[in-house]
C-alpha positions in Angstrom: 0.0 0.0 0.0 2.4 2.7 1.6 6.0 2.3 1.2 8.3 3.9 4.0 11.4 5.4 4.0 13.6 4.9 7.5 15.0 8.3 7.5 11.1 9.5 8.0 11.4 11.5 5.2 9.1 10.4 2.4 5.9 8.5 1.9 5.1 7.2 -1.9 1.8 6.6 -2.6 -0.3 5.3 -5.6 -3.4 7.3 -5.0 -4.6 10.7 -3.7 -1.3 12.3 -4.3 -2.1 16.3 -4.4 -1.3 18.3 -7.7 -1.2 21.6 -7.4 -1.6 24.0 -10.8 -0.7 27.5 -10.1 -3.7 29.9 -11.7 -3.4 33.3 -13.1 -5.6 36.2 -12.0 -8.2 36.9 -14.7 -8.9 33.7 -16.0 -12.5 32.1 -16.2 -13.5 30.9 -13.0 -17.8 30.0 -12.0 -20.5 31.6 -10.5 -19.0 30.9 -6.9 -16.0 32.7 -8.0 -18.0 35.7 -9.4 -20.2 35.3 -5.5 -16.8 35.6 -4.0 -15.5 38.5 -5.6 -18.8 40.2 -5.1 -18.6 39.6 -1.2 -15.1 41.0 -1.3 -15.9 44.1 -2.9 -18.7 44.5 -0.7 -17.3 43.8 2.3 -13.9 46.0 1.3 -16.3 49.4 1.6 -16.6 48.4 5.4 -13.1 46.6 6.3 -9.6 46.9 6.5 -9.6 42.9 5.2 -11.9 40.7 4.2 -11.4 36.6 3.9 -14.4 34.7 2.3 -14.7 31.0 2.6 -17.0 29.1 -0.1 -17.9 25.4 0.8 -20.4 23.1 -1.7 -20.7 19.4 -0.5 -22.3 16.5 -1.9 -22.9 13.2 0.2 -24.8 10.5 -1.0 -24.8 7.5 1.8 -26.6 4.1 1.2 -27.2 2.2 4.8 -27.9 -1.0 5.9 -29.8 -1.7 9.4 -29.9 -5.4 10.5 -29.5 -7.2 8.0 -32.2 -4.9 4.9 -31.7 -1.6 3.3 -32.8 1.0 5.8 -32.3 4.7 3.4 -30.7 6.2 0.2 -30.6 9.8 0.2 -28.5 12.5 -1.1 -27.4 15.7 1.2 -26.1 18.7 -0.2 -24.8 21.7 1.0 -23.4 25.1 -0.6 -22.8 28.1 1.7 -20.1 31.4 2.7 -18.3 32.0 5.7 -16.7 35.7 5.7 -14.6 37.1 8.6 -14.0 40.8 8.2 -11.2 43.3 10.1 -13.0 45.8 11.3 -11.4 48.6 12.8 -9.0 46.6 14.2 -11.6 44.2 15.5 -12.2 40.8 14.1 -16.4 39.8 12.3 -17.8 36.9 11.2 -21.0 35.7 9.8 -21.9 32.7 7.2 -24.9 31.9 5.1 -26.4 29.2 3.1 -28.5 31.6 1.4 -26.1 33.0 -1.3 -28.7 35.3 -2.8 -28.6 37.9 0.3 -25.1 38.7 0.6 -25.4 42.2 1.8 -26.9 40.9 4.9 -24.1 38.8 5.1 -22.0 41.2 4.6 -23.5 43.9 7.2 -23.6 41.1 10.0 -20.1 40.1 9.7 -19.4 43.7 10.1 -21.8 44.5 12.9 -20.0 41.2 15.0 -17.1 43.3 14.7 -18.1 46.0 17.0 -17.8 43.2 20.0 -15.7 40.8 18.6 -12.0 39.8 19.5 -9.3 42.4 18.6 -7.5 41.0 15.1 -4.3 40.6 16.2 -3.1 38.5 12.8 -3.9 39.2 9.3 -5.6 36.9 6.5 -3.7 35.4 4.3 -1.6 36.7 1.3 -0.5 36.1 -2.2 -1.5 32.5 -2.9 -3.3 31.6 -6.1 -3.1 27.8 -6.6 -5.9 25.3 -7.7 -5.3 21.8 -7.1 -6.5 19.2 -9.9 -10.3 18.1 -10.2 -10.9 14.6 -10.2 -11.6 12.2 -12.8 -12.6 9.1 -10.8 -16.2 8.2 -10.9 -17.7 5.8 -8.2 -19.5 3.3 -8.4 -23.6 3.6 -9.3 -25.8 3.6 -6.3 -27.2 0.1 -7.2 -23.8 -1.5 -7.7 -23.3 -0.6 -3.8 -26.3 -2.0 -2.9 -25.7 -5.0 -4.4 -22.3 -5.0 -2.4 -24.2 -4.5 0.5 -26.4 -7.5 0.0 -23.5 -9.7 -0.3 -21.5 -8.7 2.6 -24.4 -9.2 4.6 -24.9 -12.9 3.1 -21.5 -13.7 3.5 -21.3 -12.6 7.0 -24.5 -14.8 7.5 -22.8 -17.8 6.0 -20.5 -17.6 9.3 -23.5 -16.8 11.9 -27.0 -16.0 10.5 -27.7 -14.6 14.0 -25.8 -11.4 13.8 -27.3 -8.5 12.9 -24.9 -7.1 10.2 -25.2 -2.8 9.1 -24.0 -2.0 6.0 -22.9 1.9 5.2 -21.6 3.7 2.0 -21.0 7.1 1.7 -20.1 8.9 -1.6 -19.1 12.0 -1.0 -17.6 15.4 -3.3 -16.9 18.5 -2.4 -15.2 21.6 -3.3 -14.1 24.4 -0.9 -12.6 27.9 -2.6 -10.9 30.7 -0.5 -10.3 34.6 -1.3 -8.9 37.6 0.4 -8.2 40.8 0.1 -4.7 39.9 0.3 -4.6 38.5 -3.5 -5.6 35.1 -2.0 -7.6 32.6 -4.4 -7.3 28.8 -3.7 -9.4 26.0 -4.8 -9.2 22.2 -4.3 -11.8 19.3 -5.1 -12.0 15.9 -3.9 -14.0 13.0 -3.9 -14.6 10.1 -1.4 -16.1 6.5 -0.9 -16.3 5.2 2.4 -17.4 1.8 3.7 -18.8 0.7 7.3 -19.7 -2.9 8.7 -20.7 -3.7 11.5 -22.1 -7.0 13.2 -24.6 -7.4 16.2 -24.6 -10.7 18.1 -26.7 -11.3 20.8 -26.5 -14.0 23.6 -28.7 -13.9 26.6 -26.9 -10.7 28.4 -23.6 -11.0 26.4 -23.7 -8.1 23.4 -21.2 -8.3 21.4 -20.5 -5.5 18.5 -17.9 -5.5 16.3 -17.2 -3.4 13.0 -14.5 -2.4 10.2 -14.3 0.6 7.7 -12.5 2.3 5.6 -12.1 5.1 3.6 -10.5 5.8 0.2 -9.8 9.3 -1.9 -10.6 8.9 -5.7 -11.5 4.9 -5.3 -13.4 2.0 -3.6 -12.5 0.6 0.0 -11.6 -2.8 0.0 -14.9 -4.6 1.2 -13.2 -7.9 1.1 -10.7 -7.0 3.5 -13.1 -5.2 5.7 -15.5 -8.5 5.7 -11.9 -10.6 6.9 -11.4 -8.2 9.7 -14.7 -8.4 11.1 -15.1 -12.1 11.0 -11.7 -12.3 12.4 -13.0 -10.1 15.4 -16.2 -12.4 15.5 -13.7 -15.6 15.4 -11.3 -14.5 17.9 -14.2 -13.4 20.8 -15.9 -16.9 20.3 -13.9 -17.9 23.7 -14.6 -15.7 26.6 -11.6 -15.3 29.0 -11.0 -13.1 32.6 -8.2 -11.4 33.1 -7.2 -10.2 36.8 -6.6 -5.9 37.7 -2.9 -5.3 37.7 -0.3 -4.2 35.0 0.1 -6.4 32.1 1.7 -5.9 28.1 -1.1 -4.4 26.1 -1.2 -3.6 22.3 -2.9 -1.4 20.3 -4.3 -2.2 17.4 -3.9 0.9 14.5 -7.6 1.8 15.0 -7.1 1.3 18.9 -4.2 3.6 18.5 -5.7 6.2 17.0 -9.1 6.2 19.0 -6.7 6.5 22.3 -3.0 7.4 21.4 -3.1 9.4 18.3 -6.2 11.5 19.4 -4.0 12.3 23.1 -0.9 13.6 20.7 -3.3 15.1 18.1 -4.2 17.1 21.4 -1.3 18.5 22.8 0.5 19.0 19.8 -2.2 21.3 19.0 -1.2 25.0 18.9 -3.8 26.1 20.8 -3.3 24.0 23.9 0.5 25.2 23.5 -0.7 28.7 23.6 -3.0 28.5 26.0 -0.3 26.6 28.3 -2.9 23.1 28.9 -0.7 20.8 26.9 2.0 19.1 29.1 4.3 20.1 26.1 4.5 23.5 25.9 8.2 25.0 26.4 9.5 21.2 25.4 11.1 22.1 22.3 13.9 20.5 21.8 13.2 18.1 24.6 13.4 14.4 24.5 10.4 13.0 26.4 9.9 9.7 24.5 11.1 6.4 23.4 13.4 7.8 20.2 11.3 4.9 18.1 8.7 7.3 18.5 8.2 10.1 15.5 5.0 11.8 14.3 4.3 13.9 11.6 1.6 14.7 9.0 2.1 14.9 5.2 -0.6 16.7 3.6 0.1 15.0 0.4 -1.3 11.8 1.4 -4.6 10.0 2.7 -8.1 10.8 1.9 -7.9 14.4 3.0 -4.8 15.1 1.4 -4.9 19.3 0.6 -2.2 22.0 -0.2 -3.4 24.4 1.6 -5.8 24.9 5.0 -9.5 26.6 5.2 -7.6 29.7 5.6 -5.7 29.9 2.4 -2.5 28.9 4.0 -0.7 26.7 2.1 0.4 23.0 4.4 3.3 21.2 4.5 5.2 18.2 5.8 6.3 18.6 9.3 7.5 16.4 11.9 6.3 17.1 14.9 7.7 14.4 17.2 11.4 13.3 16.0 12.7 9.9 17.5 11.3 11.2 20.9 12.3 14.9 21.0 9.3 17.5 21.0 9.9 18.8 17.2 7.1 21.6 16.6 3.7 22.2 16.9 0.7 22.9 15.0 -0.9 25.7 14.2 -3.6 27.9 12.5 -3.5 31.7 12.2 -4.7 33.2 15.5 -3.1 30.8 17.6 0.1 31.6 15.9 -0.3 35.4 16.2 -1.1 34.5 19.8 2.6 33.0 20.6 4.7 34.8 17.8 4.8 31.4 16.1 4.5 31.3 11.7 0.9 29.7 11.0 1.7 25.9 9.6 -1.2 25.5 7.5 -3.8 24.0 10.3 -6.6 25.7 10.4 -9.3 23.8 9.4 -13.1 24.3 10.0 -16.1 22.0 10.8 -19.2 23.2 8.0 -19.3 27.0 7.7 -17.4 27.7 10.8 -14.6 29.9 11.9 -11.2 28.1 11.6 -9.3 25.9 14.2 -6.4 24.1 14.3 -6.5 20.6 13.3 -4.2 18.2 11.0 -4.7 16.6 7.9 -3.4 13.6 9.0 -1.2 12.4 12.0 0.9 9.4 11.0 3.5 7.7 12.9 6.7 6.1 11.9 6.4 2.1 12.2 8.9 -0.4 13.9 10.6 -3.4 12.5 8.1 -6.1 13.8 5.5 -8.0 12.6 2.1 -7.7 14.4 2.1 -11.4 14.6 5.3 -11.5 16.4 4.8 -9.3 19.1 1.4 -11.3 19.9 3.6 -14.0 20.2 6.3 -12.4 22.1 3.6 -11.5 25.7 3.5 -13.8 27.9 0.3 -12.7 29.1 -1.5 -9.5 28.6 -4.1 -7.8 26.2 -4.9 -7.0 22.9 -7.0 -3.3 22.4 -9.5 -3.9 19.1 -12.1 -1.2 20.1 -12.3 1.0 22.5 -15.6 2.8 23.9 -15.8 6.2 23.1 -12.9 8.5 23.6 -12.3 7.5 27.3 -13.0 9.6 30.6 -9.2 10.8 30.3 -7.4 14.0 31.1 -5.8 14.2 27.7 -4.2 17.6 28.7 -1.7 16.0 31.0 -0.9 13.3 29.0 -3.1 10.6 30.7 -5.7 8.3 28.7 -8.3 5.7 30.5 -10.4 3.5 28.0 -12.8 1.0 28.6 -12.3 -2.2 26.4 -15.3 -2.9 23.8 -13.9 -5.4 22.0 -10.7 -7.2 23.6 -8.8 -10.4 23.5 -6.6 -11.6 26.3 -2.9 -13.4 25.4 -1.6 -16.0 27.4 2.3 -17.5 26.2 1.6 -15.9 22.9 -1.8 -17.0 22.0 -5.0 -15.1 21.7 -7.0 -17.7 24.0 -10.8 -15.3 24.1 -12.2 -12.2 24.5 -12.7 -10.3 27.9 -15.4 -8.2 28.7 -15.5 -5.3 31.7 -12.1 -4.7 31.4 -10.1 -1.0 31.4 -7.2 0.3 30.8 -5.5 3.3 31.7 -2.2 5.2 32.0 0.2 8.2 30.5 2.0 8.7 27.1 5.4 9.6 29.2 5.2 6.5 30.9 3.7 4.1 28.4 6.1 5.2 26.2 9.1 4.4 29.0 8.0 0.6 28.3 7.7 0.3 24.6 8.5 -3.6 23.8 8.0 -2.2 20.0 6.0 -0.6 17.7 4.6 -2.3 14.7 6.0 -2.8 10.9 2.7 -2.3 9.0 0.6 0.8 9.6 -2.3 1.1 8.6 -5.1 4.0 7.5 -7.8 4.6 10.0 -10.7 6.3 9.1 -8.5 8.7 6.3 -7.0 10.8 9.0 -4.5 8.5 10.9 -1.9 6.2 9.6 -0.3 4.5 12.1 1.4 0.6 13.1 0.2 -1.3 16.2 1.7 -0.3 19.5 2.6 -2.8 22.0 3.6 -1.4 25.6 4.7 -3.3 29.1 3.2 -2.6 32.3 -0.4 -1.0 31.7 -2.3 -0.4 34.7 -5.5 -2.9 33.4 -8.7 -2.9 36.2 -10.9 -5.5 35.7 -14.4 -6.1 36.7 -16.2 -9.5 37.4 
């Protein structure tokens, strides 16, 4: 799938690879670029800047509920965000209604009056378009057809779980202007696939799922059907494990749901600047194992861009180097905030104003197999799913996750799956007892590529 470098510093991969055409000022561009410039000439009589955001969405999802064909149905959305400098004062406002953009207009402006003092400009001089698209997915019935025969197959192994079945095909396009000679444009489109079994026994629920999401192609259902029968085959023994410390691995998805989401956290510019991430002044500090380096590289995954929701253009940075505290990331205001260059983070949720967030977070893997490090414990845990996000205080470091689907390992053999079972402990100490990470990451959920982690001595509490 991925092939990786061990100097960290390239990724090669065969799809959603971002290519960036540079676009001159004049030439044709749509009716949302003519919206745009209309909103910046409007808004230009009132401000000192003016940043307009344009967002159009398509998302087409076809589900599955036990085991029949709950809904097809197609969302769309198309709307503006516009944050004005007013004065020296920063305004914002958004619409879906792209027909009244003097009202837009007049109540990003009248926000001003009481919002934040702008204390960092929009961007500046970027005009880049990144290439549309020519995949075309699959027809609607084709994936409903797909979703008949996962459910069939899964059915041959148990007919009494209740499977769900989810595709999503989704295109978008988001477009960016400022006053600053900013315009920026980038397309993509997605196909995502869920599955997810329900088996019932008396009082013993058992849930397990897969999914997977691919950029400009299909997700492997195949391999998403292996996985979850896998989970199904491997839980078909129940075992108890006693509280105490024990070797646990993470799975990727594990990983992600716990360890990547802590780091995605206090990496985070914002809890830097705010001084709630148990990182801030570590610069150049080595707090962790030095197999340990995380980075993003915006010209990878599903939500591969070149540049933010801000017109910023991204980049490749590492952001843990073999243990050492690297950099942090970082969109605009939070940058202004601590005298730190914006990084090309700041992303939004819909028609919001911008945050920071990454584009991916990946982690470099180790140099063994996933198979051998299961049969390296002598006894211990393996993390599959994990409830929620855990009842953790991520800002210092600390996660706590209660199992949802786990197997227990005893001399190097998955011997059943335990139930009630929690574990807990910090990065800077997990990280202390690293046995190893794993040799083939893997892509969770588009945002997160990362290798299975195995650590020694987890505090595990267990419940009978």
């Amino acid at each position: 799938m991925f092939r990786y470098q061990s100097d960290t510093s390239e990724f090669s991969a065969p799809t959603a690879q971002v290519k960036i055409v540079k676009i001159k000022v004049g030439e044709a561009r749509t009716v949302s670029d003519a919206t745009l410039e209309k909103i910046l000439n409007l808004a230009s009589v009132h401000a000192e800047e003016a940043e307009v955001y344009y967002l159009q969405s398509q998302d087409t999802p076809i589900e599955f509920e036990n085991n029949r064909l709950k809904s097809l149905s197609t969302k769309a959305l198309q709307g503006v965000a516009l944050r004005v400098i007013c004065q020296g004062r920063m305004g914002f406002a958004s619409s879906t209604d792209l027909t009244r953009l003097d009202d837009l207009v007049a109540a990003a402006v009248q926000t001003s009056e009481i919002g934040d003092p702008a204390d960092f400009g929009f961007a500046n001089d970027l005009q880049i378009t990144a290439d549309k698209t020519d995949f075309t997915p699959p027809p609607t019935q084709e994936l409903v057809e797909e979703g008949e025969r996962l459910i069939e197959q899964i059915h041959n192994y148990n007919s009494e779980i209740l499977v769900d079945v989810g595709f999503s095909v989704r295109s978008g396009s988001v477009k960016i202007a400022t006053t600053r000679n900013v315009y920026a444009e980038r397309s993509s489109r997605v196909v995502s696939a869920s599955l997810s079994g329900n088996l019932v026994k008396g009082e013993d629920f058992l849930q397990a799922y897969s999914f997977d999401v691919m950029r400009d192609g299909v997700p492997d259902c195949d391999r998403l059907l292996q996985e979850l029968l896998q989970k199904y085959q491997r839980a078909e023994q129940q075992a108890t494990i006693k509280s105490g410390t024990f070797s646990v691995l993470f799975t990727p998805r594990a990983a992600a749901s716990t360890i990547g989401s802590l780091f995605k956290t206090i990496l985070s510019g914002q809890a830097v600047s705010q001084k709630a991430s148990p990182l801030a002044g570590k610069i150049g500090e080595k707090l962790f194992d030095e197999r340990l380096t995380i980075f993003e590289d915006p010209r990878i995954g599903a939500s591969a861009c070149a540049f933010d929701d801000e017109g910023t253009p991204t980049s490749r940075k590492v952001l843990i180097d073999k243990g050492v505290v690297n950099e942090f990331y970082w969109d605009r205001r939070w940058a202004a905030s601590a005298g730190c260059e914006p990084t090309g983070n700041g992303f939004r949720s819909g028609l919001s104003r911008p945050s920071p967030g990454l584009v991916n977070g990946c982690m470099s893997p180790g140099k063994t197999s996933t198979e051998d490090l299961i049969a390296g414990m002598e006894s211990g845990l393996i993390i599959e799913q994990v409830l929620g996000a855990g009842q953790s205080n991520q800002l210092a470091g600390e996660f706590s996750v209660n199992l949802d689907l786990g197997y227990k390992v005893e001399k190097g053999e998955i011997v059943g799956r335990v139930k009630n079972t929690m574990v807990a402990g910090s990065i800077f100490e997990a990280f202390k007892n690293l046995v190893d990470l794993g040799n083939n990451p893997e892509w969770v959920g588009g945002g997160a590529y990362l290798p299975c982690l195995l650590f020694d001595q987890l505090g595990v509490a267990a419940r009978h």
